[in-house]
C-alpha positions in Angstrom: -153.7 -65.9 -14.1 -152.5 -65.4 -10.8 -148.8 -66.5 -9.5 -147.9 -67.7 -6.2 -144.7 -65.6 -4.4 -143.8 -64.3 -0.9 -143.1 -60.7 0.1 -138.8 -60.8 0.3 -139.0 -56.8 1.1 -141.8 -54.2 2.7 -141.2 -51.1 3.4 -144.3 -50.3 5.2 -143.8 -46.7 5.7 -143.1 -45.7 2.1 -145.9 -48.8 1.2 -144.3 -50.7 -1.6 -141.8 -53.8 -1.8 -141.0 -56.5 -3.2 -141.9 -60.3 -4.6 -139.9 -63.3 -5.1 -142.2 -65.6 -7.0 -142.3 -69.5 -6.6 -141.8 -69.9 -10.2 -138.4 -68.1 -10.1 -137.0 -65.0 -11.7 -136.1 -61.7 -10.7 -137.8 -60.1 -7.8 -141.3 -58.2 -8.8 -142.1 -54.6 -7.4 -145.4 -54.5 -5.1 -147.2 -50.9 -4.7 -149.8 -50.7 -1.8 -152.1 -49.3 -4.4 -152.1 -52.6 -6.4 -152.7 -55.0 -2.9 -156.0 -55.8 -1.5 -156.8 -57.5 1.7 -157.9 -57.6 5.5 -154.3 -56.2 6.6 -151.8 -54.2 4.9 -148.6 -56.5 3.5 -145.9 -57.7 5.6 -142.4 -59.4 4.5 -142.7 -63.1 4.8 -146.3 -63.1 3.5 -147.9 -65.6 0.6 -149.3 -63.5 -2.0 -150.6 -63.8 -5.0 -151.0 -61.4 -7.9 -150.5 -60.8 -11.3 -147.5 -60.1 -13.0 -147.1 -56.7 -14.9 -144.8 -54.0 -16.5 -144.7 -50.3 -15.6 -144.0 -48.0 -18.3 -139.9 -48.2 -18.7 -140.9 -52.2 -18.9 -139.9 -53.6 -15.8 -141.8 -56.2 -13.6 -144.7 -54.7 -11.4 -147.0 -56.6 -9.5 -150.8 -56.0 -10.3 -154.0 -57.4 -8.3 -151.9 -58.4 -5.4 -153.8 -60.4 -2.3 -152.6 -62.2 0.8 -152.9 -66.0 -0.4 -155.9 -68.0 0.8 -158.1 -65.1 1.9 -160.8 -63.5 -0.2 -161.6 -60.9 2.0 -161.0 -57.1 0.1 -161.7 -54.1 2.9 -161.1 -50.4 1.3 -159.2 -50.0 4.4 -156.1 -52.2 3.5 -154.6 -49.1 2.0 -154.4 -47.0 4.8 -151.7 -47.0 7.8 -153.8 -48.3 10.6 -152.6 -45.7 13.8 -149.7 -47.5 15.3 -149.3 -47.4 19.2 -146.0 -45.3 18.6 -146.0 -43.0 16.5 -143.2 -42.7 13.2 -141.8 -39.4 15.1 -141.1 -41.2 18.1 -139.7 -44.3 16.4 -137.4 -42.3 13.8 -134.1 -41.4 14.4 -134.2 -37.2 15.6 -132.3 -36.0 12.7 -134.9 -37.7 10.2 -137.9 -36.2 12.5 -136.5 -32.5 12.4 -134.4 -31.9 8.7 -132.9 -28.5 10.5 -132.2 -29.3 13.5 -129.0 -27.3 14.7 -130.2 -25.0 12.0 -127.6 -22.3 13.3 -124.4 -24.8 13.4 -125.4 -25.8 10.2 -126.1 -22.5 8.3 -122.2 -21.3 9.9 -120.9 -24.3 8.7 -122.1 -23.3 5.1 -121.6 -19.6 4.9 -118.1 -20.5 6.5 -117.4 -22.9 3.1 -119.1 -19.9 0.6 -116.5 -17.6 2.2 -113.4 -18.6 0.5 -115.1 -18.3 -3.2 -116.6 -14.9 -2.0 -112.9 -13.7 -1.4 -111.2 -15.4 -4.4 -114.1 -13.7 -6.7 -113.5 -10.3 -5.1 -109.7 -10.7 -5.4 -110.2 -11.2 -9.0 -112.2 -8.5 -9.2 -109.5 -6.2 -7.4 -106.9 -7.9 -9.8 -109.6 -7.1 -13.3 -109.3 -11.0 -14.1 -113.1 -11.2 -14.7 -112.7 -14.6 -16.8 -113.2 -16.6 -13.7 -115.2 -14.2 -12.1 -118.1 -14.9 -14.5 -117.3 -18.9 -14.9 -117.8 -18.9 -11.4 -120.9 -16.5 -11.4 -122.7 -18.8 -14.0 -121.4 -22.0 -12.5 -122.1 -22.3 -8.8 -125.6 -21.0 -9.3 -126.8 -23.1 -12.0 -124.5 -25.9 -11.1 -126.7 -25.7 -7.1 -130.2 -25.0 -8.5 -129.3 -28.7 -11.0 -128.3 -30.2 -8.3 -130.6 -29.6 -5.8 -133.5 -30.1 -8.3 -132.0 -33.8 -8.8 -131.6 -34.4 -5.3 -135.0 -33.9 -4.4 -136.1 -35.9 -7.9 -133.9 -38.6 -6.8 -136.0 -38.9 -2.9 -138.9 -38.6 -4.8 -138.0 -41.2 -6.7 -137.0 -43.3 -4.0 -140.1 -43.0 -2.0 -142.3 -44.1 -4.6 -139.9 -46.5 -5.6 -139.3 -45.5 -9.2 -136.3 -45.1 -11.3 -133.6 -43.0 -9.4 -130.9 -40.4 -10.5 -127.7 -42.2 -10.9 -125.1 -41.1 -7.8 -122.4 -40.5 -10.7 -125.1 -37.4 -11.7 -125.2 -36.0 -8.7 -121.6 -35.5 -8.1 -120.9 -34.4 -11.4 -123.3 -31.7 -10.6 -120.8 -31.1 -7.1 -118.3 -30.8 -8.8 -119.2 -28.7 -11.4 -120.7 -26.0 -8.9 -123.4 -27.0 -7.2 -121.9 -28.4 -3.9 -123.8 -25.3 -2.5 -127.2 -26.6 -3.2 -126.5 -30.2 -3.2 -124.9 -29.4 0.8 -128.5 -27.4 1.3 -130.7 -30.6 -0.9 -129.2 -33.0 1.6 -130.3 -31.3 4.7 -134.2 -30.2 3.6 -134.4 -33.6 2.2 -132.4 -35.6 4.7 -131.3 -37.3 1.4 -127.9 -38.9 1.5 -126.4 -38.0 4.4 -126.1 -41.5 6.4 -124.2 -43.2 2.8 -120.5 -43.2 4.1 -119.3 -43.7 0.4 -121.6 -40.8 -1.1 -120.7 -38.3 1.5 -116.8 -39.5 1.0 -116.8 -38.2 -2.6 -119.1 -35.3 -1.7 -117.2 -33.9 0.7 -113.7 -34.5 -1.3 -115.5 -31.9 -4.1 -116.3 -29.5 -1.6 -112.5 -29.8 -0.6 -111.0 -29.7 -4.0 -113.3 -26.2 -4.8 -112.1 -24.7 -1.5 -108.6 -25.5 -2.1 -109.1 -24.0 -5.7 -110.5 -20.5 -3.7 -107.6 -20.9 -1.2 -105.0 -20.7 -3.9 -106.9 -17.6 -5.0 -108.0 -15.7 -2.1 -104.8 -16.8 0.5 -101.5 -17.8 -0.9 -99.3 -14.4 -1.2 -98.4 -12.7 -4.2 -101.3 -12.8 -5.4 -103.1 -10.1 -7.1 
């Protein structure tokens, strides 16, 4: 049987939300997939549908309908063209991912330099321990995190389980500030989260610190 519940949340760009039923309870996700109507979903809107699970068991709105019309046109599940278009409504940055693509790729090889020189000063000095920690870490460490990054956006725009922000800075901090720095750029992922970038850029501070010691502070070898 259907239940009765208005739309608390649509995001009508990524085309999913969320329920809040009139029988109570926690709120139900709504894919566009599983609505039918004359319109596509807005927030605010009486709905009914039929209350589901997805596979990890959480609550997922199935045959989904504006209340009180029967009417089911194919087209409900496409966009209909909006008089402005997304690029000109969106922020710039979120339009064009590389923008300042020059400042940005400076900034990046200007935070690789101090590893580069603390790896060849170890080199110089035959301490090859670190040499090689480093050689394994920062690579694999970037190619993790940047594969997480771009499973956690996925994620979020199909509004599915997401990586854990405790994942991807252990990933920072274990080497792969590198590709997590590059991740949040092609992805435009994280990078307006004041609290996220906080701790991101305080790893990418300790490591270069860590270098600094190496590469800079005399008497070194």
């Amino acid at each position: 049987m259907k239940t009765q519940g208005v739309i608390s949340r649509w995001n009508d760009d990524k085309g999913f939300g969320f329920i809040r039923s009139k029988a109570g309870g926690e709120e139900v996700f709504l894919h566009i997939s599983a609505f039918s109507g004359d319109r596509r979903p807005q927030s605010g809107d009486q709905v009914l549908f039929v209350a589901g699970k997805d596979a990890q068991g959480r609550l997922r709105a199935e045959h989904a309908s504006l209340a009180g019309l029967a009417i089911d046109e194919p087209d409900t599940r496409r966009k209909p063209p909006p008089q402005v278009s997304w690029e000109q409504t969106r922020p710039e940055e979120e339009s064009r991912p590389l923008r300042k693509l020059g400042v940005k790729l400076a900034l990046f090889l200007a935070l690789c330099a101090l590893p580069v020189i603390g790896c060849i000063r170890l080199v110089l000095a035959r301490d090859l321990v670190l040499v090689w920690l480093a050689l394994q870490a920062y690579p694999v460490g970037s190619l993790l995190a940047f594969f997480f990054y771009w499973k956690d956006k996925r994620s979020a725009t199909r509004g599915t389980w997401r990586t854990s922000e405790s994942m991807l800075h252990f990933f920072e901090f274990a080497g792969g500030w590198p590709g997590a720095l590059i991740a949040q750029q092609v992805f435009r992922h994280k990078t307006r989260k004041v609290s996220f970038q906080v701790v991101f850029w305080f790893i990418v501070v300790v490591h270069q610190l860590f270098w600094a010691g190496i590469a800079l502070v005399p008497g070194k070898k």
